[in-house]
Backbone as a ProteinNet text record, in pm:
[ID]
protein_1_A
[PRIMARY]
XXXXXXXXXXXXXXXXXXXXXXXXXXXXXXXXXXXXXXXXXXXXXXXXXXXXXXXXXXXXXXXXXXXXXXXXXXXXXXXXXXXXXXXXXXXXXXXXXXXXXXXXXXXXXXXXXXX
[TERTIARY]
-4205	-4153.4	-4026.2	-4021.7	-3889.2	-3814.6	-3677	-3564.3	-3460.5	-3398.4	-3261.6	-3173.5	-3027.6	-2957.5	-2796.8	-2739.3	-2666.3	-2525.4	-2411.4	-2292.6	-2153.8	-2060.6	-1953.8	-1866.5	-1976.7	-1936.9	-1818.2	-1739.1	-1580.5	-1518.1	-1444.4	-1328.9	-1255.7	-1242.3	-1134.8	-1104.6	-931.8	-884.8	-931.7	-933.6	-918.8	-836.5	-949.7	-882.3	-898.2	-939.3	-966.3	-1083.2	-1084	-1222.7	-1286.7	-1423	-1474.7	-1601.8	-1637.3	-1744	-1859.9	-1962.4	-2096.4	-2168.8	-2235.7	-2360.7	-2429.2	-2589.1	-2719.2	-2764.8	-2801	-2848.2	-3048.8	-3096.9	-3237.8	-3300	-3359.4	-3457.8	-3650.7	-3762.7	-3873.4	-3926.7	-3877.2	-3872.1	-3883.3	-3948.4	-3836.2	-3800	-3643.1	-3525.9	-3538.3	-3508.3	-3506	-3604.5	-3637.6	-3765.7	-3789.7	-3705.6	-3703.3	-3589.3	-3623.4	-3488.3	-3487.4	-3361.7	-3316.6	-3235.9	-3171.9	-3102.5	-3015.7	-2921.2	-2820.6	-2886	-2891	-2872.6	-2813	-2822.9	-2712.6	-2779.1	-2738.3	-2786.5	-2655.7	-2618	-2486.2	-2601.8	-2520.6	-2558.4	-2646.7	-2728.3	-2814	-2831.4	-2834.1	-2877.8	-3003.1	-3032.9	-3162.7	-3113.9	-3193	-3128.9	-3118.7	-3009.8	-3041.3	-2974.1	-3038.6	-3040.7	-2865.2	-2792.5	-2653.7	-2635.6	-2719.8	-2695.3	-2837.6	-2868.2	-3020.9	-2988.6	-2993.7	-2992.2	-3144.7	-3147.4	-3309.2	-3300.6	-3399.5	-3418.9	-3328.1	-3325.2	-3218.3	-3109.6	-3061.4	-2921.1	-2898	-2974.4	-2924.2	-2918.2	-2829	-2773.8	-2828.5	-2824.6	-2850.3	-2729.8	-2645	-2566.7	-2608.6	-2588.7	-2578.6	-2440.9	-2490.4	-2364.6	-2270.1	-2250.3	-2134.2	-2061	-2102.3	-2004.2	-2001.2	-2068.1	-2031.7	-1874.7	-1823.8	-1717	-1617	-1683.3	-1608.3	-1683.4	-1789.2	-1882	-1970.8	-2005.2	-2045.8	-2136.3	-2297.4	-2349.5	-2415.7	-2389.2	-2410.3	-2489	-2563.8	-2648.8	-2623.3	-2651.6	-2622.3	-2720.1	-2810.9	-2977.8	-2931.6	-2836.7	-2877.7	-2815.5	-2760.1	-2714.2	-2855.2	-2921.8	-3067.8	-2944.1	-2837.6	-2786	-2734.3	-2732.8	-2743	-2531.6	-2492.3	-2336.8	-2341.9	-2226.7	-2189.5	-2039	-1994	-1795.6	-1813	-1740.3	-1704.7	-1534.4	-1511.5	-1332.1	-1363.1	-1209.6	-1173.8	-1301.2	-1224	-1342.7	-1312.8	-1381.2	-1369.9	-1398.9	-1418.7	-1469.1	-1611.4	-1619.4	-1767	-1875.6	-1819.2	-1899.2	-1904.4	-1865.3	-1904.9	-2044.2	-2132.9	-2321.3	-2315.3	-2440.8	-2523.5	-2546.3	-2512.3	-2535.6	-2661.7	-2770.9	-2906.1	-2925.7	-2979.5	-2988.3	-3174	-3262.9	-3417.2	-3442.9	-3551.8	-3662.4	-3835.6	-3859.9	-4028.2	-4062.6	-4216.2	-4344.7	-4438.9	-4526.9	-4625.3	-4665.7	-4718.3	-4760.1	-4657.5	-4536	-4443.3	-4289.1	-4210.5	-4114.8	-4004.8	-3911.2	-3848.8	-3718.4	-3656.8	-3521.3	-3444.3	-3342.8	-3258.5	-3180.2	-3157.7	-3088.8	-3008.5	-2909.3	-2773	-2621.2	-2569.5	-2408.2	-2354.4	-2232.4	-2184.5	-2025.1	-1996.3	-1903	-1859.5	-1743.5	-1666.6	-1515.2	-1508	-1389.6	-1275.3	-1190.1	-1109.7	-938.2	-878.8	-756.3	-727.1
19414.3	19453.1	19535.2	19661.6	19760.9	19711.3	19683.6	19660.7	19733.2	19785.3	19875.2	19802.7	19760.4	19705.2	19820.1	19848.3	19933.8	19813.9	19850.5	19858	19980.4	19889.9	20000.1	20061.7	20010.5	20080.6	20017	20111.9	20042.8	20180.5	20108.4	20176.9	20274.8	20372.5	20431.1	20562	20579	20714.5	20841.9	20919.5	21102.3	21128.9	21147	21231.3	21095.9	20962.6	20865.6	20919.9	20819.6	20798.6	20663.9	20638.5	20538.4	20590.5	20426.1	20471.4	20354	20436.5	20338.2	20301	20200.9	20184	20136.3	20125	20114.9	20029.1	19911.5	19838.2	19856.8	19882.8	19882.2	19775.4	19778	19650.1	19672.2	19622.5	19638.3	19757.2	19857.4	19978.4	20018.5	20117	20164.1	20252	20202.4	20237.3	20418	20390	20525.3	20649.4	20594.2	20746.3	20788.2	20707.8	20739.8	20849.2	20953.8	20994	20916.8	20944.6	20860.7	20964.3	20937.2	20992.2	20933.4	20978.5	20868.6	21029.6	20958.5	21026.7	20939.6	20992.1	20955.1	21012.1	20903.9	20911.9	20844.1	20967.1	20941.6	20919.1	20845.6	20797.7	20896.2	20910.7	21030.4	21138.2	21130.8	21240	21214	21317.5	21282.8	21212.9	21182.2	21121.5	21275.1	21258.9	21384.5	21371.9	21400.3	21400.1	21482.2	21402	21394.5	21467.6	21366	21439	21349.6	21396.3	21363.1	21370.8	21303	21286.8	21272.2	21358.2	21323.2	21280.4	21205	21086.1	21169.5	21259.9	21312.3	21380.6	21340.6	21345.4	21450.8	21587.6	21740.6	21634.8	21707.9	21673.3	21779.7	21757.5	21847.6	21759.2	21902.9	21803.7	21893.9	21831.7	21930.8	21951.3	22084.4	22173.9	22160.1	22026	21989.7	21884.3	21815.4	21768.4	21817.4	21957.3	22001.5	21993.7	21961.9	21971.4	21836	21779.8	21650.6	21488.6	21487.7	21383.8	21413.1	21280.6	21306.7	21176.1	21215.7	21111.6	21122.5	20935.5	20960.1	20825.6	20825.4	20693.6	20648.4	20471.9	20406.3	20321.1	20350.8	20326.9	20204.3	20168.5	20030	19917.1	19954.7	19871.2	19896.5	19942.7	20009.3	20047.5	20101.3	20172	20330.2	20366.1	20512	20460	20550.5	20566.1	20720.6	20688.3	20827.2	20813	20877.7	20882.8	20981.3	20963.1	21042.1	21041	21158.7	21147.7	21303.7	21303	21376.2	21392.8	21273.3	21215.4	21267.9	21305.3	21355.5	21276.3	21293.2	21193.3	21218.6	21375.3	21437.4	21314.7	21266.6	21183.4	21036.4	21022.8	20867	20864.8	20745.5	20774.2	20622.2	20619.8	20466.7	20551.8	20500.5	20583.1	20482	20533.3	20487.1	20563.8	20444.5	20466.9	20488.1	20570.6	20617.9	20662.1	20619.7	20652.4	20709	20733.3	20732.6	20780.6	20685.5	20642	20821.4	20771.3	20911.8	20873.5	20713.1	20694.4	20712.5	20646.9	20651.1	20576.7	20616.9	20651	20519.7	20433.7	20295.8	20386.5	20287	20311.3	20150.4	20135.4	20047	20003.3	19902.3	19851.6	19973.4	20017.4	20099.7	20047.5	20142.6	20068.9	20190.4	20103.1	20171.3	20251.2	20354.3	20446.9	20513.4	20453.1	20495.6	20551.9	20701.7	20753.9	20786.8	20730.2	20719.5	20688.6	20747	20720.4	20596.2
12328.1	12458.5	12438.5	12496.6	12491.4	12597.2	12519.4	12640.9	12585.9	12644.8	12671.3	12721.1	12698.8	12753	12757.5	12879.3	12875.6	12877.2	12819.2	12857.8	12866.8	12903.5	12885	13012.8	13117.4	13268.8	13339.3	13389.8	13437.2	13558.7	13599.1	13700.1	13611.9	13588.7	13559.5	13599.6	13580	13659.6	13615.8	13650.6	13632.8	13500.2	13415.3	13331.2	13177.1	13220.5	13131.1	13061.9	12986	12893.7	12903.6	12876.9	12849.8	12726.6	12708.4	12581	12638.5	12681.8	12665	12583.9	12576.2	12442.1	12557.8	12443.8	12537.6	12364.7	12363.4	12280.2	12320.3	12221.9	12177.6	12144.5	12167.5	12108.3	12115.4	12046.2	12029.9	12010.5	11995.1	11898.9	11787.6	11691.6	11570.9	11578.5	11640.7	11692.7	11627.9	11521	11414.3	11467.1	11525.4	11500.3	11644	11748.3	11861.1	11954.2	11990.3	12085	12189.9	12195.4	12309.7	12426.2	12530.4	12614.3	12699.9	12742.8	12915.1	13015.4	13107.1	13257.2	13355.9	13428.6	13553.6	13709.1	13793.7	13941.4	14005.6	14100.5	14202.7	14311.5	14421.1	14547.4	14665.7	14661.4	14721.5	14655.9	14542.7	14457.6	14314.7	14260.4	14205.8	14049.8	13954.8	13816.4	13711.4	13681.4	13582.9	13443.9	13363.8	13196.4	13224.4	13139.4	13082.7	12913.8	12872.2	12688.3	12637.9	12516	12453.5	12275.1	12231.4	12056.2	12025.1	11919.1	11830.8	11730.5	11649.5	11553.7	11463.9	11452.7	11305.3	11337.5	11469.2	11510.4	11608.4	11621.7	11687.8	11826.4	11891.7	12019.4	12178.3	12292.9	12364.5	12519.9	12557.3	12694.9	12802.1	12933.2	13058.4	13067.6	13095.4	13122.9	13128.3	13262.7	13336.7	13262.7	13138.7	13073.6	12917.9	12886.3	12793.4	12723.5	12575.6	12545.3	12567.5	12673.9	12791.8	12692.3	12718.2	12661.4	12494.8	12438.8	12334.3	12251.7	12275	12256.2	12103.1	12047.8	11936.3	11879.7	11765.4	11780.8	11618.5	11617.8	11504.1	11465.1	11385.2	11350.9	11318.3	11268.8	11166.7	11256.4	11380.3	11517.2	11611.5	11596.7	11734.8	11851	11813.1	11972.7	11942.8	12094.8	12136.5	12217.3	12186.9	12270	12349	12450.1	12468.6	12533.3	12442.8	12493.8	12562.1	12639.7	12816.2	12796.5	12749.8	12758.2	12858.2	12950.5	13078.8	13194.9	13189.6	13321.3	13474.3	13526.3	13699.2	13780.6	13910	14007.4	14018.1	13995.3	13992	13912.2	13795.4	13704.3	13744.5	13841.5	13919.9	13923.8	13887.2	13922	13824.6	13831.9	13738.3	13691.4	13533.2	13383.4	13356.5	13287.3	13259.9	13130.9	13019.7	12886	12919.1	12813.8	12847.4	12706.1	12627	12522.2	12602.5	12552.2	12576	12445.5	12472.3	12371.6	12399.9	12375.2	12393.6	12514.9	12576	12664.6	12823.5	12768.8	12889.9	12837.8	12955.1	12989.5	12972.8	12941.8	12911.5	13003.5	13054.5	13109.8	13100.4	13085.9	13112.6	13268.5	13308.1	13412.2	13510.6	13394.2	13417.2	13449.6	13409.1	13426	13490.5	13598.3	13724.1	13629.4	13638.9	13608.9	13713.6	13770.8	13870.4	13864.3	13898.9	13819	13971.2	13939.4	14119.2	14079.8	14159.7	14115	14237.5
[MASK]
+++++++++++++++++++++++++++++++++++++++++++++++++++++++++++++++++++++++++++++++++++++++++++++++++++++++++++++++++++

């Protein structure tokens, strides 16, 4: 059974940082990409940053330079540091793999950036 377990999600001001992990499990972890996306409150979920089994990276736009996701095979977890944070980036951060067949997502953790 694939479970994803996200942490990391917190209150913090403009211009902070935080660091998420997304713990893996029933996988091999290794050979899987993984990804975070994110869904703000009436808006759709959209892919954030994406790592592949041998590390190349891919971000959206909007936190190019800002965020930086990175993964640790021999822990089964995927991270992503978020330093100069906006309010723009408030949303449920959601950790996601897929099989050939379909799609795994995790719970999500709430990232709320507010002075």
């Amino acid at each position: 059974q694939v479970q994803l377990v996200e942490s990391g999600g917190s209150l913090v001001q403009p211009g902070g940082s935080l660091r998420l992990s997304c713990a893996a499990s029933g996988i091999n972890f290794s050979i899987y990409a993984m990804g975070w996306y994110r869904q703000a409150p009436g808006k759709q979920r959209d892919l954030v940053a994406g790592i592949s089994p041998g590390g190349s990276t891919n971000y959206a736009d909007s936190v190019k330079g800002r965020f930086t996701i990175s993964r640790d095979n021999a822990k089964n977890t995927v991270y992503l540091q978020m330093n100069s944070l906006k309010p723009e980036d408030t949303a449920v951060y959601y950790c996601n793999t897929r099989s050939a067949t379909r799609s795994y997502w995790g719970q999500g953790t709430q990232v709320t950036v507010s002075s």
